[in-house]
ZAMARGU-4260 file (C-alpha; in steps of 0.2 Angstrom, whole numbers, plus 5000, padded with zeros to 4 digits):
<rodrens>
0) 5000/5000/5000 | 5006/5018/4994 | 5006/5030/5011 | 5000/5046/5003 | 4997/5053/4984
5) 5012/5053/4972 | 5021/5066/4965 | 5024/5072/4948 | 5041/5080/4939 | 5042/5085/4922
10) 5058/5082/4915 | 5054/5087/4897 | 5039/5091/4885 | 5034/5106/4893 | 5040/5123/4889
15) 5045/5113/4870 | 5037/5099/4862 | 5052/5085/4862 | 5061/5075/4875 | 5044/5071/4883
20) 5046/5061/4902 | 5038/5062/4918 | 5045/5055/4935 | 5031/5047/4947 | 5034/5044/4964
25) 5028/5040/4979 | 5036/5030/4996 | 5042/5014/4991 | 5039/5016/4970 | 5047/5027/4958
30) 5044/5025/4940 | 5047/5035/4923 | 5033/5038/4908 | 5043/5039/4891 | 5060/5045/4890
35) 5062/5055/4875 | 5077/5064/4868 | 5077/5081/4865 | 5077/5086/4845 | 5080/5103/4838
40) 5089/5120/4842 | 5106/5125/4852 | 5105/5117/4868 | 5095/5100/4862 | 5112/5090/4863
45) 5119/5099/4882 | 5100/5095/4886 | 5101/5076/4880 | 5119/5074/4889 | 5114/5082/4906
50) 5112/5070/4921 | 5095/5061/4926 | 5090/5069/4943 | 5087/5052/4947 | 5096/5037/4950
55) 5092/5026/4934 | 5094/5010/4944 | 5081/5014/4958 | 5068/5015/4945 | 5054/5003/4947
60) 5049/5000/4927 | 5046/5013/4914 | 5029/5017/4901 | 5031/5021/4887 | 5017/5030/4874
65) 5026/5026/4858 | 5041/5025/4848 | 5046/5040/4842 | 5063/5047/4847 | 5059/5063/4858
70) 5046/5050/4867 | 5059/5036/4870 | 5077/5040/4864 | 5084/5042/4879 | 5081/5024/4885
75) 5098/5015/4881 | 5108/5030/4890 | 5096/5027/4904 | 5100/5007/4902 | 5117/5012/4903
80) 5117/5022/4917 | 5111/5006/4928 | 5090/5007/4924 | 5087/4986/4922 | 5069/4984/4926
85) 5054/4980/4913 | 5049/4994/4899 | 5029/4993/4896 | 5023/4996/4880 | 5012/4991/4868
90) 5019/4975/4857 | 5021/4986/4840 | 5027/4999/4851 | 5041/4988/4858 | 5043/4983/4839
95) 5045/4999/4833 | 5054/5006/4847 | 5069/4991/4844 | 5072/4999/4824 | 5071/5015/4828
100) 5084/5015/4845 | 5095/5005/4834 | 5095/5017/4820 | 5097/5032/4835 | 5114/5024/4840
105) 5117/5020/4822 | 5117/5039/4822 | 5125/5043/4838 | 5141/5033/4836 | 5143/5040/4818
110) 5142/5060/4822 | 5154/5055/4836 | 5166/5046/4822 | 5163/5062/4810 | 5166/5076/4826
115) 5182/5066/4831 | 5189/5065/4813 | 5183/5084/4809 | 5194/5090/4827 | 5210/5080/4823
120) 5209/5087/4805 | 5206/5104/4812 | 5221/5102/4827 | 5233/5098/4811 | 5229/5113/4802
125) 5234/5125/4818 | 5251/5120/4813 | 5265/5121/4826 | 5264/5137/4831 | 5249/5134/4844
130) 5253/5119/4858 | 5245/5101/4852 | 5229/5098/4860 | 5226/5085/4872 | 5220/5067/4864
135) 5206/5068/4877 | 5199/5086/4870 | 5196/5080/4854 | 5186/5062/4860 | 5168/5064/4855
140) 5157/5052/4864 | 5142/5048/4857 | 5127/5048/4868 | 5123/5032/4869 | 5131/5015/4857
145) 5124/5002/4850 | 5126/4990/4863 | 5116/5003/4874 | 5102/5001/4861 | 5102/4983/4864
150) 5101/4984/4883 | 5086/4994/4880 | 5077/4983/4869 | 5080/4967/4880 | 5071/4976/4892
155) 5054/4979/4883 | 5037/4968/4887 | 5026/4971/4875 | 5005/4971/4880 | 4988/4971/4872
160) 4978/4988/4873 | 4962/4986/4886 | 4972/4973/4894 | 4976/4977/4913 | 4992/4973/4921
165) 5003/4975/4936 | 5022/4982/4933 | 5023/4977/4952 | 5008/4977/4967 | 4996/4992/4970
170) 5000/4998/4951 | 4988/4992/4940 | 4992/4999/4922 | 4980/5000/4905 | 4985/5006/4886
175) 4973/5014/4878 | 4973/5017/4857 | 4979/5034/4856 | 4975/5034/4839 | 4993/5045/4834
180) 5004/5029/4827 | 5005/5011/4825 | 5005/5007/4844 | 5002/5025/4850 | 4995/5023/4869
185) 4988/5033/4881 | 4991/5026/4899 | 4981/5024/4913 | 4990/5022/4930 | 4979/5017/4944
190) 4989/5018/4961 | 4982/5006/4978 | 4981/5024/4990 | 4975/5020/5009 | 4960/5031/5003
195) 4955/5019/4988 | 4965/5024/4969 | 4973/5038/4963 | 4969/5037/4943 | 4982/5047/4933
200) 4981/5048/4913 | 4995/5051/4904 | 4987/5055/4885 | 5003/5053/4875 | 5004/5062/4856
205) 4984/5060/4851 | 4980/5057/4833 | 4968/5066/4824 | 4949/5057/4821 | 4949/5049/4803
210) 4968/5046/4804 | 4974/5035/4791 | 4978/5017/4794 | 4976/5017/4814 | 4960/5019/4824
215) 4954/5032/4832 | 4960/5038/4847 | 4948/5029/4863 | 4943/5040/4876 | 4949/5038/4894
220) 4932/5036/4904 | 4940/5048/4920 | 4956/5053/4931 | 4961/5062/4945 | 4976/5068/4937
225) 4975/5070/4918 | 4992/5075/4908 | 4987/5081/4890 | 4997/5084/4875 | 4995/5101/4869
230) 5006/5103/4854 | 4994/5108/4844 | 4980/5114/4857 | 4978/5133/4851 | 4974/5127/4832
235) 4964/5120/4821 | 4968/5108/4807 | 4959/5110/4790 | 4948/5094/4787 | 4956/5080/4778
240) 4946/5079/4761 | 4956/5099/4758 | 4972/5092/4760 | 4970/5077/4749 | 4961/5089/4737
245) 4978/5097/4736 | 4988/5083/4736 | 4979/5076/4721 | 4981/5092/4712 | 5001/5093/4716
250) 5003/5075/4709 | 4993/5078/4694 | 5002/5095/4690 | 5018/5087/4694 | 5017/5068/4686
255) 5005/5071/4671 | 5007/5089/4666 | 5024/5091/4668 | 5032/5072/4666 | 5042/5075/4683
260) 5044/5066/4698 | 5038/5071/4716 | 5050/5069/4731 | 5041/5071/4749 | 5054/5070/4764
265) 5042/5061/4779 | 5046/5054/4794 | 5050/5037/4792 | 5039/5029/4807 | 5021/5036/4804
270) 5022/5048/4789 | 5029/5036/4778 | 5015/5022/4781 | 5000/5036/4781 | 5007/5041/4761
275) 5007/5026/4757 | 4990/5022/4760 | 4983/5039/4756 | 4991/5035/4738 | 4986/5020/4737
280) 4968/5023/4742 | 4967/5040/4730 | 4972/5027/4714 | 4960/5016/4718 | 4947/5030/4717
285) 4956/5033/4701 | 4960/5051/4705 | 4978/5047/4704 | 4987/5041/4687 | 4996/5026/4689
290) 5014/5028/4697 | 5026/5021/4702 | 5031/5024/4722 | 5050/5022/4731 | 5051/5020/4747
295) 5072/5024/4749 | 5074/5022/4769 | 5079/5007/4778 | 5070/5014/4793 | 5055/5017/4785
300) 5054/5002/4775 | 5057/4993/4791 | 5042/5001/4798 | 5031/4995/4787 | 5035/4978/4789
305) 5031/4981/4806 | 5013/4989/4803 | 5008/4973/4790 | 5015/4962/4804 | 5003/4970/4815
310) 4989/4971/4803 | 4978/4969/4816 | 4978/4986/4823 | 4976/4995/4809 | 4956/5003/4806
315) 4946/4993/4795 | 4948/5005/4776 | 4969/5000/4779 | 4963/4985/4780 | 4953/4984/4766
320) 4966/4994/4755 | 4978/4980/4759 | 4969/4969/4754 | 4965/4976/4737 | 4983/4981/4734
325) 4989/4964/4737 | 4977/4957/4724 | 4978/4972/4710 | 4991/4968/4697 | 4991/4987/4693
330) 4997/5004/4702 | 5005/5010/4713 | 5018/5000/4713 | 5028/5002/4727 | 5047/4999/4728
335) 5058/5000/4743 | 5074/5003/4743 | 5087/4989/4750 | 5106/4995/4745 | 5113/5008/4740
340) 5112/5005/4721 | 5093/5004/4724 | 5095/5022/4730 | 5105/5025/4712 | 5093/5020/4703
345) 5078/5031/4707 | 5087/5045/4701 | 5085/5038/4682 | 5068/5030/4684 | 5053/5034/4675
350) 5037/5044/4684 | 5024/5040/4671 | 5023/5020/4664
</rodrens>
C-alpha cells in the first residue's frame, strides 16, 4: 500500500514539444513515463547529455506511449546508466521502438566518428605554432552506442491495449489506442492509496479522428490527474478531404502535366505508412494516374514491415486497401529501397509507365 498521493516532475515536453518524460513517485515506488530525447535547436544536445536527477537503477519500470525518438530516445543512456527493470509498451510499440533505438545509436556513434575525425583534422591545420591539444579534447562520445540500444530493447514487454496489468503490486496499468501511430497509447495508472485509487492519465501524442491506417484515438472514461498533450492545442487543422484535394492536384500537375517526379521528405515511422495508404487509396478511386512509388529508407521500410506484421491494429479501410493492393496487378507499385544501388537508381527511373 502507497502512504500518501504521488508526486509528479516533468523532466521534458513542457515549455517545448520534444524529449517528453515524467518521474512518478511516491514512498516505496518510483517509475518513469517515456524518455524522450530532446530534438531541435542549440541546447537540444547539452539537454540530451545532462544527468537524470534520478538514479536510473532505483527505478521501478518505465511506460512508454510510443516510439518515436523525443518520446523514447533516451532509454539506452538510461539502460546504461544502471535502469534494468521492465519497459511497458504496447507490442508494436516495443517493435517499433527496437528499429528505431538501433537506428538512433546507428546515428549517435557515427556524428561522434565524424566530430572526432573533423577536430584532429582541424588540430593539424593549427600547425605548430599553437601547443598540440590534448588526445582527450578532441574524443567525441556519442550519447549512447549500440550495445546501449540493445540493453534497452532486451528490456521491453510488449501488452495488448484494454488489457490490465501490474508492473509490480498496487500499480495496476492500461493502454489505451491513442490513435497517433501504430501502437500509440495513452496510459492509465491506477495507484492502491490508503483512501482507495489515485487514477492518473497520461494521453501521449493524440491522433487526429479519421487518421489513416490506425483507429481512432479511445477516450479515457475519467482521472484524478490528467496530463494532456498540447502541441497543437491553440489550432485547428483543416479537414482531411482539403488536404488530399491538394495533394491530388500537386501529383497531377507534377506527374501528368509536367512528366516530373515528386520527392516528399516524411518521417519514416508514421508519415511514411499514412502516404502510402493515402496514395494507394486515391488510385483506387482513380484520382491518381498510375505511378510508380519508392520508398528509399531502411527505417521506413522497416516500419512498414512492422505495421503489416501488426495488421491487426490498423482501422478497417487500411485493412481493406491492403487487401485490394495485394490482389491488384496494377498501380501503385511500390518499391523499397534495400542497397545503395537501389537508391541509384531512382534518380534515372521513369514517373509515368
Amino acid at each position: 500500500m502507497l502512504a500518501t498521493e504521488p508526486t509528479l516532475t516533468f523532466l521534458g515536453g513542457t515549455g517545448e514539444v520534444t524529449g517528453s518524460c515524467y518521474l512518478v513517485e511516491a514512498p516505496g515506488l518510483r517509475f518513469l513515463v517515456d524518455c524522450g530525447m530532446f530534438q531541435g535547436g542549440r541546447e537540444a544536445g547539452d539537454k540530451n547529455r545532462r544527468p537524470f536527477p534520478f538514479d536510473p537503477a532505483a527505478l521501478d519500470f518505465v511506460l512508454l506511449t510510443h516510439a518515436h525518438i523525443d518520446h523514447s530516445g533516451l532509454l539506452p543512456r538510461l539502460a546504461a546508466e544502471g535502469f534494468s527493470g521492465v519497459i511497458h509498451s504496447t507490442a508494436p510499440t516495443a517493435d517499433l521502438a527496437a528499429v528505431m533505438l538501433r537506428d538512433s545509436a546507428f546515428i549517435q556513434e557515427k556524428e561522434a566518428e565524424w566530430s572526432r575525425k573533423s577536430a584532429r583534422a582541424s588540430a593539424g591545420q593549427r600547425g605548430s605554432r599553437h601547443p598540440p591539444r590534448r588526445h582527450d579534447d578532441l574524443a567525441v562520445e556519442p550519447l549512447y552506442r549500440m550495445a546501449d540500444a540493445e540493453r534497452a530493447i532486451a528490456l521491453f514487454a510488449g501488452t495488448r491495449y484494454e488489457a490490465p496489468f501490474e508492473p509490480r503490486p498496487g500499480v495496476r496499468v492500461v493502454f489505451r489506442d491513442a490513435g497517433h501511430i501504430l501502437g500509440s497509447a495513452s496510459v492509465e495508472v491506477m495507484l492502491v492509496l490508503p483512501d482507495g485509487t489515485h487514477r492518473i492519465v497520461f494521453s501521449g501524442d493524440l491522433g487526429q479522428p479519421g487518421h489513416p491506417i490506425v483507429r481512432d484515438a479511445v477516450p479515457v472514461p475519467q482521472a484524478d490527474t490528467l496530463l494532456v498533450e498540447a502541441t497543437y492545442g491553440d489550432r485547428m487543422h483543416r479537414p482531411m478531404d482539403e488536404t488530399l484535394d491538394e495533394l491530388v492536384e500537386a501529383l497531377t500537375s507534377a506527374l501528368v502535366e509536367r512528366k516530373g517526379n515528386v520527392v516528399i521528405p516524411a518521417f519514416a515511422v508514421g508519415r511514411t505508412q499514412d502516404l502510402l495508404m493515402l496514395l494507394i487509396r486515391l488510385t483506387r478511386e482513380g484520382r491518381l494516374p498510375p505511378m510508380e512509388v519508392y520508398v528509399d529508407s531502411p527505417l521506413a521500410t522497416s516500419a512498414t514491415q512492422i505495421t503489416l506484421k501488426h495488421h491487426a491494429e490498423l482501422d478497417d479501410e487500411a485493412a481493406h486497401l491492403g487487401r485490394w493492393l495485394a490482389s491488384a496487378k496494377g498501380y501503385p507499385r511500390i518499391h523499397f529501397s534495400e542497397s545503395v544501388e537501389d537508391s541509384m537508381f531512382i534518380n534515372t527511373s521513369a514517373t509515368v509507365p
